[in-house]
C-alpha positions as CSV (number, residue, x, y, z in Angstrom):
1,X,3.7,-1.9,3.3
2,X,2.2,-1.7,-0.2
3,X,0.9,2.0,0.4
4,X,3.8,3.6,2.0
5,X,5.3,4.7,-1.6
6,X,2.5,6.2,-2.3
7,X,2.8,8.2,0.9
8,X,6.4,8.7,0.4
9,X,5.5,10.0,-3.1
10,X,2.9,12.2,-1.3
11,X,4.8,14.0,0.9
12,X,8.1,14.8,-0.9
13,X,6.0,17.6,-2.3
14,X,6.1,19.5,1.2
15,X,6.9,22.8,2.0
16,X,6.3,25.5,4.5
17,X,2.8,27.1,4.3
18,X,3.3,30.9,4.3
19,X,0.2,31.8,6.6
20,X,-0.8,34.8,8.7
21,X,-1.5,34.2,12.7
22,X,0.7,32.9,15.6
23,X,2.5,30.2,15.0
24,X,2.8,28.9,18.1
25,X,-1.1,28.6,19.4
26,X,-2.4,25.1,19.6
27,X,-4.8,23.1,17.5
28,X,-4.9,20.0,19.2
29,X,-3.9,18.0,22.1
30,X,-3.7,14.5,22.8
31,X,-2.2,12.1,24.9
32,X,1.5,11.9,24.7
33,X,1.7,15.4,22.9
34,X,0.3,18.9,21.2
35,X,-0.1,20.0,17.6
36,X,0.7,23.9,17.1
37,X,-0.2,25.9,14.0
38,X,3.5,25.9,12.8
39,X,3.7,21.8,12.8
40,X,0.4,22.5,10.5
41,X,2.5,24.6,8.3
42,X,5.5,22.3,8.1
43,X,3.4,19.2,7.2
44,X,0.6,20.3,4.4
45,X,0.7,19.6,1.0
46,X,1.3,22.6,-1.5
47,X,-0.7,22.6,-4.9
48,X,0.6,25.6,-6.7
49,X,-2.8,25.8,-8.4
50,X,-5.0,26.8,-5.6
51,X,-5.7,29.9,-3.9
52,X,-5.0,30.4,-0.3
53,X,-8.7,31.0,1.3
54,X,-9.8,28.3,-1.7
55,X,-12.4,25.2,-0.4
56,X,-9.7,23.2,-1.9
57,X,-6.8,24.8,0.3
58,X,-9.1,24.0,3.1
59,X,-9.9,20.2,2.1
60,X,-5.7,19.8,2.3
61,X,-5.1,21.8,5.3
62,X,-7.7,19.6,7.0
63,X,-6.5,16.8,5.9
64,X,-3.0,17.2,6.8
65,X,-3.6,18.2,10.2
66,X,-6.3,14.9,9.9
67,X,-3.2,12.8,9.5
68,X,-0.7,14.4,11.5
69,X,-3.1,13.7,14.3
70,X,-3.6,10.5,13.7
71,X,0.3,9.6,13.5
72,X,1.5,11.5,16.9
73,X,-1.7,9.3,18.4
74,X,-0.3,6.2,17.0
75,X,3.5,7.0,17.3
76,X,2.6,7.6,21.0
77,X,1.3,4.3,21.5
78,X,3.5,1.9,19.1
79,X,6.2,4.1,18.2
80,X,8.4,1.8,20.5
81,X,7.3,-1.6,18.7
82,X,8.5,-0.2,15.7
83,X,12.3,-1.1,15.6
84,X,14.9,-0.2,13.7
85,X,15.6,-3.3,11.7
86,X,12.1,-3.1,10.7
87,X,12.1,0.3,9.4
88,X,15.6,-0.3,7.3
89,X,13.8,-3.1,5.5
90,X,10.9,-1.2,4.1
91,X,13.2,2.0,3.2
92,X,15.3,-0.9,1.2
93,X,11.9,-2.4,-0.3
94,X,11.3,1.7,-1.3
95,X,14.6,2.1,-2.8
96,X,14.0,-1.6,-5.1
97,X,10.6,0.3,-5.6
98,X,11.9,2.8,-7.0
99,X,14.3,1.5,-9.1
100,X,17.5,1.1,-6.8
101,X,19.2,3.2,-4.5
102,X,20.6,5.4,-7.3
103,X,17.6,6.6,-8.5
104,X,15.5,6.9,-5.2
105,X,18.3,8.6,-3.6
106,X,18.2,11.4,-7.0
107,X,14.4,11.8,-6.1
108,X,14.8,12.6,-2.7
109,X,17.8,15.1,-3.3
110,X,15.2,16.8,-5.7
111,X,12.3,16.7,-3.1
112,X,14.5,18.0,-1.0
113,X,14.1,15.1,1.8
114,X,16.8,13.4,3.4
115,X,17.2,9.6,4.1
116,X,16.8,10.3,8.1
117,X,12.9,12.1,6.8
118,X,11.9,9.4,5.0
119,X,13.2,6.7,7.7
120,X,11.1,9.1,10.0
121,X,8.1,8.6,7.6
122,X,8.3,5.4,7.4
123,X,8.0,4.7,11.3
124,X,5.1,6.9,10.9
125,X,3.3,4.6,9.0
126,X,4.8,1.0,10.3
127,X,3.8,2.5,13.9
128,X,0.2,2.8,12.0
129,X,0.3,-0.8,10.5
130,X,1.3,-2.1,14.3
131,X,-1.6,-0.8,15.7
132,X,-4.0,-1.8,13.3
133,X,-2.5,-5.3,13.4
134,X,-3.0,-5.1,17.1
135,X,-6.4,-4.5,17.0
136,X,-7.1,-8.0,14.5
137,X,-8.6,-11.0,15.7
138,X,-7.3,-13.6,13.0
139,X,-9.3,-16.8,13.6
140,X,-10.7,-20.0,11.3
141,X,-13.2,-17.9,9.4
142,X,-10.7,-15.4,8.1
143,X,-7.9,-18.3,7.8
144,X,-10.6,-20.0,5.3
145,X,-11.2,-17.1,3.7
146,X,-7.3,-16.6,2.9
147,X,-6.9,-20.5,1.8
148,X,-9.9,-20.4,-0.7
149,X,-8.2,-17.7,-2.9
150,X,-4.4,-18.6,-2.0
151,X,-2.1,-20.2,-4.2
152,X,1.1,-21.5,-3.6
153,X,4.4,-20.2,-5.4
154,X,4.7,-21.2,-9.1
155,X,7.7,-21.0,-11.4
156,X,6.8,-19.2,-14.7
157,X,7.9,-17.6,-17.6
158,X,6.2,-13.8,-18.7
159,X,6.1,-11.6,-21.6
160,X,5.1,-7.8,-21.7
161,X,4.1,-5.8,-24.6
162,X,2.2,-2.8,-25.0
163,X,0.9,-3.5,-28.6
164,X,-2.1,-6.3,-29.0
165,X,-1.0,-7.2,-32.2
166,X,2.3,-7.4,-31.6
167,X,1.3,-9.9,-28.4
168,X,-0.7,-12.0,-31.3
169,X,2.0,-12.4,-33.1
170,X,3.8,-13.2,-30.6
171,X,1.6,-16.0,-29.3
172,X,1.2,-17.2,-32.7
173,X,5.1,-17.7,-32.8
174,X,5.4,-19.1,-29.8
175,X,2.1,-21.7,-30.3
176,X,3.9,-22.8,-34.0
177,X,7.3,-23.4,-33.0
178,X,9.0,-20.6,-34.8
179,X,10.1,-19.0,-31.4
180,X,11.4,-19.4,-27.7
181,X,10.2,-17.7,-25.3
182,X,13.0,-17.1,-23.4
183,X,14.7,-15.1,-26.1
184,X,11.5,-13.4,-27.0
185,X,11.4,-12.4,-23.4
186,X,15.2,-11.0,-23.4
187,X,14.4,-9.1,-26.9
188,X,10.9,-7.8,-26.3
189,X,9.6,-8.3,-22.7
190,X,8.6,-4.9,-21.0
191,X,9.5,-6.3,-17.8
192,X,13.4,-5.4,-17.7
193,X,13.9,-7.3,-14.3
194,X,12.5,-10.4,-15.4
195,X,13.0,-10.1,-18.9
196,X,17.4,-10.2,-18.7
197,X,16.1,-13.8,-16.9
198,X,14.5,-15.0,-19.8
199,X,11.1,-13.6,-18.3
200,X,11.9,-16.2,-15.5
201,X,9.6,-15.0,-12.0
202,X,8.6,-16.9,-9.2
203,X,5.2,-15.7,-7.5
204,X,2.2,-16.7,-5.3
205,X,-1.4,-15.1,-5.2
206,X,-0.1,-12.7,-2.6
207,X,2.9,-11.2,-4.2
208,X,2.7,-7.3,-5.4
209,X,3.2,-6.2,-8.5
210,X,1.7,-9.2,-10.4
211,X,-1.7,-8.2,-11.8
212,X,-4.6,-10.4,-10.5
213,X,-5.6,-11.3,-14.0
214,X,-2.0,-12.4,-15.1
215,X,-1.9,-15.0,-12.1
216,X,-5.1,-16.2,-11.8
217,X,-4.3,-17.0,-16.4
218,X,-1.1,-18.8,-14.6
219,X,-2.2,-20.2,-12.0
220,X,-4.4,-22.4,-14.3
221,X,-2.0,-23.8,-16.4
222,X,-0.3,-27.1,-16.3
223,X,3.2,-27.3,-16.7
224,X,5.2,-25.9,-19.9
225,X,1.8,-25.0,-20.8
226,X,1.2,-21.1,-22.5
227,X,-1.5,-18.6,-21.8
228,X,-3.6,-16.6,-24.4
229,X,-3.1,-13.0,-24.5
230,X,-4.0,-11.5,-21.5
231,X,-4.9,-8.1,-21.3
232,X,-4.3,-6.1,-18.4
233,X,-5.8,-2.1,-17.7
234,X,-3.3,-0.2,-14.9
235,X,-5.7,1.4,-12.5
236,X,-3.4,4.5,-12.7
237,X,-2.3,5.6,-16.2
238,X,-5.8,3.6,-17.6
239,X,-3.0,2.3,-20.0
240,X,-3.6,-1.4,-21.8
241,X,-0.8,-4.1,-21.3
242,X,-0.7,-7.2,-22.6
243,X,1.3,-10.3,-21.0
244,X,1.7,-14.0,-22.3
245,X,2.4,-16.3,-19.7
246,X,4.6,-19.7,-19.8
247,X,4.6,-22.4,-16.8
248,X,7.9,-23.8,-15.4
249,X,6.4,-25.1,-12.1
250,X,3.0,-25.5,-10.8
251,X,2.5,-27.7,-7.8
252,X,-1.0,-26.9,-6.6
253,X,-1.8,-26.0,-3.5
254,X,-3.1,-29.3,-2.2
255,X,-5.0,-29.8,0.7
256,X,-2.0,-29.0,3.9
257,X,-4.0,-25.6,5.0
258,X,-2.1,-25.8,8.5
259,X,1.3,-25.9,6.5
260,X,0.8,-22.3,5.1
261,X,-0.8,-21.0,8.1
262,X,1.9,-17.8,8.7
263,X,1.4,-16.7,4.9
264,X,-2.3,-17.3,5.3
265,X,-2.4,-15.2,8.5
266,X,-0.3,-12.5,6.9
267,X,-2.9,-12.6,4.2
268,X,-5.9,-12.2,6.0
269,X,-4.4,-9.3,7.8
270,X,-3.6,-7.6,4.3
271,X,-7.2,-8.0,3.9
272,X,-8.5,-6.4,7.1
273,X,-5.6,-3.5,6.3
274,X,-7.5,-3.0,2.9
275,X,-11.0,-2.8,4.8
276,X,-11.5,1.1,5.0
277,X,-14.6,0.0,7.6
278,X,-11.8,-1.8,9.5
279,X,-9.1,1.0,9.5
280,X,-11.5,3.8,10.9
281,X,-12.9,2.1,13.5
282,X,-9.3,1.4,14.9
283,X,-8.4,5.1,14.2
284,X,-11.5,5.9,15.8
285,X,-10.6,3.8,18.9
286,X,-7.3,5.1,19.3
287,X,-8.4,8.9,19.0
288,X,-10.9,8.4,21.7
289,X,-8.8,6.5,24.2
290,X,-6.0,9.9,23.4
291,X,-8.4,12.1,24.8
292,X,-7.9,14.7,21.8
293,X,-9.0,17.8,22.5
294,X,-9.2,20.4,19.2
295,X,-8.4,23.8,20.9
296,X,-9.4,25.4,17.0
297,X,-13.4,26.1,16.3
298,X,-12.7,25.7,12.9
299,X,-11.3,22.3,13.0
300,X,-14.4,21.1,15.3
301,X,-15.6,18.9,12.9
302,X,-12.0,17.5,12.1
303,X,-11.9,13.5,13.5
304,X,-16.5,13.0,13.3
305,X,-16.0,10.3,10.6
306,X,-14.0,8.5,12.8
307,X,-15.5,8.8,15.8
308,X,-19.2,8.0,14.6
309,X,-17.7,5.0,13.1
310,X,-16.7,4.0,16.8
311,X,-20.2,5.0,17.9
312,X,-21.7,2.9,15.6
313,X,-19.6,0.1,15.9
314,X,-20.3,0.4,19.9
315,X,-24.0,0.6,19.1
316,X,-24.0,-2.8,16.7
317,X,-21.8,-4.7,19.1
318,X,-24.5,-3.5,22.2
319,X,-27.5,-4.5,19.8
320,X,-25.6,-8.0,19.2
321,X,-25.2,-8.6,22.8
322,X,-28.5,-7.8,23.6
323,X,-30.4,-10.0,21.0
């Protein structure tokens, strides 16, 4: 579920496309359903800075309709192994995303969504994520692959600045004596949650939100050991960070493989979710067995990449069997 914000944060910038034609001709159909131009107009994206008959305008048209396809195919299919329970945890894990209910709930009243959209959203995409997970084969190879980079949970302590210097200093403090960490955390730590803990957070080599180079720094200290200065670029903003890190409790992971087997597993399906190769040749499978049928000449073109990824899949797996 790392990549539904992102999608959330997507579409609270939809409106209603104000388009010439009749709104109630068909695009597509599928198994389980039709798309009409009007459900094209309620679902694309708007960018205030592009024209109407622009290449750009058509790029997000296409891909709008691209995805709306690919959810009613999906919803059809897993909608129903979706339940409830499920979806009510990852619209709490948005609003903790976000900041707390508060503050989610004020960004969807200015979006203009309500909670009942985005709970509809998210079974959108969690009806996705079942069908892609019903599509793995998770067996010893990908299990060893998941236990050579896994680490168990460790106890530590972390500091965030923005300024190098200032994390120097910091360090230099920390290394001589002349400061605790814990209240250099509460005073000057930029991560508020952890910081009113003293920079106290537990973690593992899965968990979100912790940047790979700040565990892979903790996960190789000993005990009330303390990093370097470790700098860190977010992808995003291309903006520098730098973090100090303090171990409470670092076990190892030892050699019991079979005794984190469910964490391992969920980690190796992360990993085939995060294979784009992966994700369109399930897409791909599952618009062919919906016998889509585009009913628009301009949208002929609209699903090929996913389909020749199925054809070429199907021509690989015929060449291995053959040889």
């Amino acid at each position: 579920m790392k990549k539904v914000l992102l999608m959330i944060l997507a579409v609270m910038n939809i409106v209603i496309l104000t388009s010439c034609g009749n709104t109630n001709s068909e695009i597509a159909t599928m198994r389980g359903g039709k798309i009409r131009v009007n459900d094209l107009y309620q679902n694309a994206f708007r960018d205030p800075k592009l024209g109407r008959a622009s290449s750009s305008r058509k790029q997000a048209n296409e891909q709008a309709l691209r995805e709306m396809i690919i959810k009613q195919v999906f919803l059809e299919v897993y909608g129903e192994k979706v339940p409830k329970e499920m979806i009510e945890e990852a619209y709490t894990k948005q609003e903790e995303t976000y900041g707390g209910r508060e503050k989610f709930e004020k960004a969807l009243q200015a979006s203009g969504l309500t909670k009942k959209e985005v709970q509809n959203m998210l079974k959108e995409a969690l009806a996705i994520e079942v069908g892609l997970k019903a599509h793995m084969e998770i067996g010893e190879t990908e299990i060893d692959a998941a236990w050579e980079d896994f680490h168990q949970s460790v106890e530590a302590q972390l500091i965030k600045v923005s300024d190098e210097s200032k994390a120097k200093e910091i360090l230099k403090e920390l290394q001589e004596g002349h400061a605790v960490f814990e209240e250099v955390a509460k005073e000057q730590s930029k991560l508020k949650e952890s910081a009113e803990e003293g920079g106290k957070i537990t973690f593992d080599s899965s968990t979100e939100g912790i940047p790979s180079e700040v565990k892979k720094a903790a996960f190789s200290l000993k005990n009330e050991e303390i990093s370097d200065v470790i700098p860190v670029i977010n992808p995003v903003t291309n903006q520098k960070s730098y973090y100090i890190v303090k171990m409470v409790a670092n076990e190892g992971k030892g050699n019991d493989r079979d005794g984190y087997l469910e964490k391992l597993t969920e980690i190796a399906q992360q990993t085939l979710l995060d294979d784009p190769r992966f994700v369109s040749k399930v897409i791909g499978k599952e618009l062919k067995e919906a016998a889509i049928e585009i009913k628009d000449e301009r949208f002929n073109d609209l699903l090929s990449d996913y389909m020749d990824e199925v054809g070429t899949n199907e021509t690989e797996e015929d060449t291995t069997e053959s040889s």
